[in-house]
C-alpha positions as CSV (number, residue, x, y, z in Angstrom):
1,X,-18.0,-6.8,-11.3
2,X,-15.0,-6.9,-9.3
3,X,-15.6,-7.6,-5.5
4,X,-12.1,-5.9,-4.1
5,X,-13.7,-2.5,-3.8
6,X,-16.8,-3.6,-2.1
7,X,-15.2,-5.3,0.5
8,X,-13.7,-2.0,1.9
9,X,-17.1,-0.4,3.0
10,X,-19.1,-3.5,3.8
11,X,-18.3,-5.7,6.8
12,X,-19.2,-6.6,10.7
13,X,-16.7,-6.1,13.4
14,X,-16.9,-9.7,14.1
15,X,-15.7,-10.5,10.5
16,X,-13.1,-7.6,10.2
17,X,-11.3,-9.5,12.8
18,X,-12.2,-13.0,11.6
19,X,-11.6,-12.1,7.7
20,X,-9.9,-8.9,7.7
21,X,-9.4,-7.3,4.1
22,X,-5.9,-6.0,3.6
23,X,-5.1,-3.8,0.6
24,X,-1.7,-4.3,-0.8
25,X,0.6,-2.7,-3.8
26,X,4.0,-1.7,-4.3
27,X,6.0,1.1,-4.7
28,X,9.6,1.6,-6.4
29,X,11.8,4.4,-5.2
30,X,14.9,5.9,-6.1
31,X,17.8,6.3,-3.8
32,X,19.6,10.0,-3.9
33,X,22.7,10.8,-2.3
34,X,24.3,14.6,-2.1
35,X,27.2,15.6,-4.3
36,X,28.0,18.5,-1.9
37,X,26.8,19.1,1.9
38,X,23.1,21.1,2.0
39,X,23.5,24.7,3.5
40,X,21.6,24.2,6.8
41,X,18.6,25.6,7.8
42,X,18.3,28.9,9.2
43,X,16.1,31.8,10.8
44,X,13.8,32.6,7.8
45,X,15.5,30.7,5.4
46,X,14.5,26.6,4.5
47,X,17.9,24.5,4.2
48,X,19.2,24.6,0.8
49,X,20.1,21.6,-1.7
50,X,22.6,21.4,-4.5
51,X,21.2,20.7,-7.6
52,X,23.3,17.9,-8.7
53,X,22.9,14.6,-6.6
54,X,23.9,11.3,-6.8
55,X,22.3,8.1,-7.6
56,X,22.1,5.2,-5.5
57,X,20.0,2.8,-7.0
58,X,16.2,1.7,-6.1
59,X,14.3,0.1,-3.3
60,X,11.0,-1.5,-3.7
61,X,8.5,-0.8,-0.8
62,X,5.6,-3.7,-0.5
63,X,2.5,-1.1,1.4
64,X,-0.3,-3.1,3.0
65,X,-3.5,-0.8,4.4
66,X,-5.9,-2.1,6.3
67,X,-9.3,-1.5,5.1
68,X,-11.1,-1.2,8.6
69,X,-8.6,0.0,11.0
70,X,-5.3,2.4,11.5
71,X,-2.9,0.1,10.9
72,X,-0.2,-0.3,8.0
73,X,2.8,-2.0,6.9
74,X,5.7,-0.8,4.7
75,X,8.6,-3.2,4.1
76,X,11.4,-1.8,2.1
77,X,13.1,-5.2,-0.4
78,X,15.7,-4.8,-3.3
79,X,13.2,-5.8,-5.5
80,X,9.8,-7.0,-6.4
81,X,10.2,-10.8,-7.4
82,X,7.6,-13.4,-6.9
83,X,9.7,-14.9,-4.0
84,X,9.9,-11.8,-2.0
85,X,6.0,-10.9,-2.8
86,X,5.5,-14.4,-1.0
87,X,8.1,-13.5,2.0
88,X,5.5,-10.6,2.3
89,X,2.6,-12.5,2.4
90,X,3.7,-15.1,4.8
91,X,4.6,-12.5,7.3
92,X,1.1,-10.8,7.2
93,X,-0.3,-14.1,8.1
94,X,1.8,-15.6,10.4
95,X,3.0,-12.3,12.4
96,X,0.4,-9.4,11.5
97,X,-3.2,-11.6,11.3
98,X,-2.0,-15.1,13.0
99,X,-5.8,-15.2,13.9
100,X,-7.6,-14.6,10.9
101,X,-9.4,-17.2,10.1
102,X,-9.0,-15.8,6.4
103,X,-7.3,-12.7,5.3
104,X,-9.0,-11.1,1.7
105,X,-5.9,-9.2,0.1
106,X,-7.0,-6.9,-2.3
107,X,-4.5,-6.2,-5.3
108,X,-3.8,-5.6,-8.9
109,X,-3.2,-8.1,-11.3
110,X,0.4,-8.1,-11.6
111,X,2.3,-11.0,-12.6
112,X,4.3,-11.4,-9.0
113,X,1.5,-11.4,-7.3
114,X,0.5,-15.0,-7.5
115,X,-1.5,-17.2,-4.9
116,X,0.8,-20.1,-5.4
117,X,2.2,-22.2,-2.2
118,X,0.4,-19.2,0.1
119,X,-2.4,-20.1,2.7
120,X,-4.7,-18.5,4.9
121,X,-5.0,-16.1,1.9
122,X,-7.6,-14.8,0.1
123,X,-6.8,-12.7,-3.5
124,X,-9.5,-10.1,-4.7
125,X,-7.9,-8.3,-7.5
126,X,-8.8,-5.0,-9.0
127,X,-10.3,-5.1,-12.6
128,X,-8.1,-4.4,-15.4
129,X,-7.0,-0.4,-15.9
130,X,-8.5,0.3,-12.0
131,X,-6.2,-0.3,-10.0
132,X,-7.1,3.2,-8.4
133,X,-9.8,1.5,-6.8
134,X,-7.7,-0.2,-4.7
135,X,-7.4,2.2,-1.0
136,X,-3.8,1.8,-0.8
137,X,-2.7,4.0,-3.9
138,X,-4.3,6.9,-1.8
139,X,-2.0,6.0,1.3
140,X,1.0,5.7,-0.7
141,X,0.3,9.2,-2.0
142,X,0.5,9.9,1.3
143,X,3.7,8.3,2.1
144,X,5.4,9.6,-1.0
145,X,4.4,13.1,0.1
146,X,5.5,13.0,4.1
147,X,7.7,10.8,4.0
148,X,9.4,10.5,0.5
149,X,9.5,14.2,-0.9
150,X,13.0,14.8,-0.1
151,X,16.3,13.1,-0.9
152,X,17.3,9.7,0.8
153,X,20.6,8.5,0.3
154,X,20.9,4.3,1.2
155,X,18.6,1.7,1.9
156,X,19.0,1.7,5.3
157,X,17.7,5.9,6.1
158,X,14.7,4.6,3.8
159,X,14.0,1.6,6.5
160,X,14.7,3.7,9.1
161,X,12.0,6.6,7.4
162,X,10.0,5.0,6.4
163,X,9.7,3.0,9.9
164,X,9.2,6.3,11.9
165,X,6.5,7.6,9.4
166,X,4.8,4.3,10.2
167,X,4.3,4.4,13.4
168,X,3.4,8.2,13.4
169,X,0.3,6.8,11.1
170,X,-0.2,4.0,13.1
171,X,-0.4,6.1,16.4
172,X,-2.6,9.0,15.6
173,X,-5.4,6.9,14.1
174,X,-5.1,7.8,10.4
175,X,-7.2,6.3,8.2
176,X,-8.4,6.1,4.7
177,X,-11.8,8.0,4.1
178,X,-13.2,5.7,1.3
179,X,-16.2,7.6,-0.1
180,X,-16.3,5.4,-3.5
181,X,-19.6,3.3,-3.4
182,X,-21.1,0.2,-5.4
183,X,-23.3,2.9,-7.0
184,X,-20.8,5.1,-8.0
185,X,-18.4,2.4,-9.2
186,X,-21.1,0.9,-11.3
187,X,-22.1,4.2,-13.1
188,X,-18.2,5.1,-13.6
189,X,-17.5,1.7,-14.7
190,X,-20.9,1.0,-16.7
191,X,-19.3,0.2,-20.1
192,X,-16.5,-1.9,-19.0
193,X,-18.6,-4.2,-17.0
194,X,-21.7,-6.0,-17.7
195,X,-25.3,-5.2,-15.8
196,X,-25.0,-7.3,-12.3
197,X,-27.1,-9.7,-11.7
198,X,-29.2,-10.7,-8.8
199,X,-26.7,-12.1,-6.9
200,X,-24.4,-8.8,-7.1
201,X,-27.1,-6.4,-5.9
């Protein structure tokens, strides 16, 4: 059985800080402009949007959530290549966790996201078909619905966005409420994985 989503509920405040776990994924997003100018907002009445719009392209946002505190990262790239997946992972540890003895990332199993040439790192991924079991879908829900929900034009607003809904989360403490436990997770997951053994329990 997978150890990513055990890591989220059991550890000491002396190894959080030592070994924090970090839960990362990625997000694409499309960038959409306005044909014509919205009808603004008014007494009683919610501003109104054409409905034609204009594409701009896409933006990939790398999302890290960490597992034990309020604290998130969103960085908006062009794109999702292995080299800019290892950009990512060098700034967590050399300007988010320069400490950390170790830092567990937990992740899925796609193909970018490789441990090659990266240090201080330590890769838990999620089992095949569960990447739901990873805390940091739920927190991009939540981005996609404060923060994403409306139209943004260029990659710039999305930084900018993005940015300011960051440190709104940061600031008022929010947190992920993980209520998934190794008991659960072994009865929903009983047929894909095998009985643990002693050293699991």
């Amino acid at each position: 059985m997978s150890r990513a989503w055990r890591m989220c509920s059991t550890s000491t405040p002396r190894r959080r800080i030592q070994r924090p776990v970090l839960c990362f994924d990625e997000s694409p997003t499309q960038l959409i402009g306005e044909v014509r100018q919205p009808i603004p907002a008014a007494p009683g009445r919610l501003e109104r949007h054409d409905f034609e719009y204009k594409r701009n392209g896409t933006a990939n946002l790398f999302v890290f959530l960490d597992a034990h505190r309020s604290w998130r990262k969103v960085k908006v790239t062009e794109r999702r290549a292995a080299h800019d997946f290892a950009h990512c992972m060098r700034d967590l540890a050399d300007i988010y966790y320069p400490q950390a003895e170790c830092i567990r990332v937990v992740l899925d199993n796609l193909s970018t996201h490789t441990p090659a040439a990266l240090y201080q790192l330590e890769f838990h991924y999620t089992p095949k078909h569960a990447s739901w079991l990873n805390m940091v879908e739920i927190e991009i829900g939540v981005l996609r619905s404060q923060c994403l929900d409306r139209r943004i034009e260029s990659r710039d607003s999305l930084i900018a966005e993005v940015a300011a809904w960051e440190n709104q989360r940061n600031n008022s403490g929010a947190r992920i409420n993980w209520m998934f436990s190794t008991e659960q997770a072994r009865l929903k997951m009983a047929k894909a994985y095998p009985k643990p053994t002693g050293k699991e329990s």
